[in-house]
C-alpha positions in Angstrom: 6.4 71.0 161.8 8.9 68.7 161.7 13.3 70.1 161.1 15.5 67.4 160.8 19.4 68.2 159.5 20.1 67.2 156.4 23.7 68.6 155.6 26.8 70.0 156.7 29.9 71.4 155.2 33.0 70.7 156.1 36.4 72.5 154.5 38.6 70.7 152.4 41.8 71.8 150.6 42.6 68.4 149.1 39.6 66.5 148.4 42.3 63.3 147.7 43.4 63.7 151.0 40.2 64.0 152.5 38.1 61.2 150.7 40.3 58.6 151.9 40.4 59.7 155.2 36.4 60.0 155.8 35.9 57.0 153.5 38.4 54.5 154.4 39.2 55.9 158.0 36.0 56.6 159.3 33.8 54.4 157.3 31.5 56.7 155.5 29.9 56.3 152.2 30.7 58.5 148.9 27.1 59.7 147.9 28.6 62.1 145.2 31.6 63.7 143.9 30.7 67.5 142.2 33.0 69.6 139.8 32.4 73.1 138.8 34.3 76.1 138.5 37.3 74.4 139.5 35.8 73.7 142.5 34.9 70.6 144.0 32.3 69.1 146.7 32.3 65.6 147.7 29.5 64.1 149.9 29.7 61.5 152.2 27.6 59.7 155.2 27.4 57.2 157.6 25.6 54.3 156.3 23.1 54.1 159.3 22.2 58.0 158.1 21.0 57.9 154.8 19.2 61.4 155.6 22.3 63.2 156.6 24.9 64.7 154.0 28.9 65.6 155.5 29.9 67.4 152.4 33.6 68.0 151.9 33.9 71.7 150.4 36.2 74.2 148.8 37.2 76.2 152.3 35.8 79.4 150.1 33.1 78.4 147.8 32.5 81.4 146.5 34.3 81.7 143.0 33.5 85.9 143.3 35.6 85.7 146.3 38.6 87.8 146.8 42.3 86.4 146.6 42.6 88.3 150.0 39.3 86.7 151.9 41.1 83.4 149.7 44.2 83.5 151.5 42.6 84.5 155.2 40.8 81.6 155.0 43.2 79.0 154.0 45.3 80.7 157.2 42.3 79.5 159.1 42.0 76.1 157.7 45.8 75.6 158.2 45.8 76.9 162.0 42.5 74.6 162.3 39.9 77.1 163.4 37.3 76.0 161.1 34.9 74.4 163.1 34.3 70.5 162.2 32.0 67.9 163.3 30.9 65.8 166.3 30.2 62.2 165.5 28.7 59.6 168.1 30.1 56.3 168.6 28.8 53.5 170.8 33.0 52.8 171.8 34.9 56.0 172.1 37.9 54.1 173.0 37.7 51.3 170.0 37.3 54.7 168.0 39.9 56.1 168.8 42.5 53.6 168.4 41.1 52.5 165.1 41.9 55.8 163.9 44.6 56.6 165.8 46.2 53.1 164.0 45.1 54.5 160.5 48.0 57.5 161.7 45.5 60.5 162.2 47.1 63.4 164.1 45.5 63.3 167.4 44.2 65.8 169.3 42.5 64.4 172.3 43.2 60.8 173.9 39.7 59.5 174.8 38.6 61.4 178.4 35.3 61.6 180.4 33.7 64.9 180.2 31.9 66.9 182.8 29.1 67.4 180.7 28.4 63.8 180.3 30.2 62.1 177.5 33.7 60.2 177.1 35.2 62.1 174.2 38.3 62.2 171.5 39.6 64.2 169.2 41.6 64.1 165.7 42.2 66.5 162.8 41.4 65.5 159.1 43.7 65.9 156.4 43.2 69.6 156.2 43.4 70.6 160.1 39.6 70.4 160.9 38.8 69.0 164.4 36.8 65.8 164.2 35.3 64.6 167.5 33.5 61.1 168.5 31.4 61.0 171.6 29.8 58.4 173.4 27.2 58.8 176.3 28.8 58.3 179.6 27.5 55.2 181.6 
């Protein structure tokens, strides 16, 4: 039996914020663009993953979903305690400065880890933390 990923979900509150950023920022590829119910979900990936789907979601896609449970989670997104995605890079410094250039809010300057990577840190357009790792030498 073979389990590979094949998609994950990230939050987005404003998917023209967010498209540029993980398009034109980071480099990934618009695979689709989705409407329905008001809602939208774009997908994305890195050209050298054709298998692997980031797709940029409503932060509650649930259109049954209480204005309540609506409102807690956009408090979430805003503080940035949605969790977001690690993404591995063969040059965690050349990463970071390239999107440190492009004016992303940075969380983490690039530092070697005790658990065996040099790592960084931003947030995207709607708070999430991004991360790019690279194997330490």
């Amino acid at each position: 039996m073979d389990i590979k990923l094949s998609q994950c979900f990230i939050a987005a509150d404003d998917h023209d914020k967010a498209v540029p950023f993980y398009r034109d920022v980071l480099g990934l590829e618009v695979r689709n663009d989705v409407g329905y119910g008001g809602m939208r979900w774009v997908t994305l990936g890195a050209p050298s993953q054709p298998d692997v789907d980031i797709v940029l979601e409503p932060p509650l896609a649930d259109p049954n979903a209480s204005a309540a449970d609506r409102e807690a989670v956009a408090e979430l997104l805003a503080k940035g305690l949605l969790r977001g995605v690690i993404f591995s890079t063969d040059d965690c410094d050349a990463t970071f400065e390239r999107i440190r250039a492009a004016g992303a809010e940075v969380l983490q300057e690039p530092i070697d880890q005790h658990y065996g990577v040099r790592d960084c840190a931003f947030r995207d357009p709607a708070g999430n933390m991004i991360r790019f790792s690279q194997p330490s030498k």
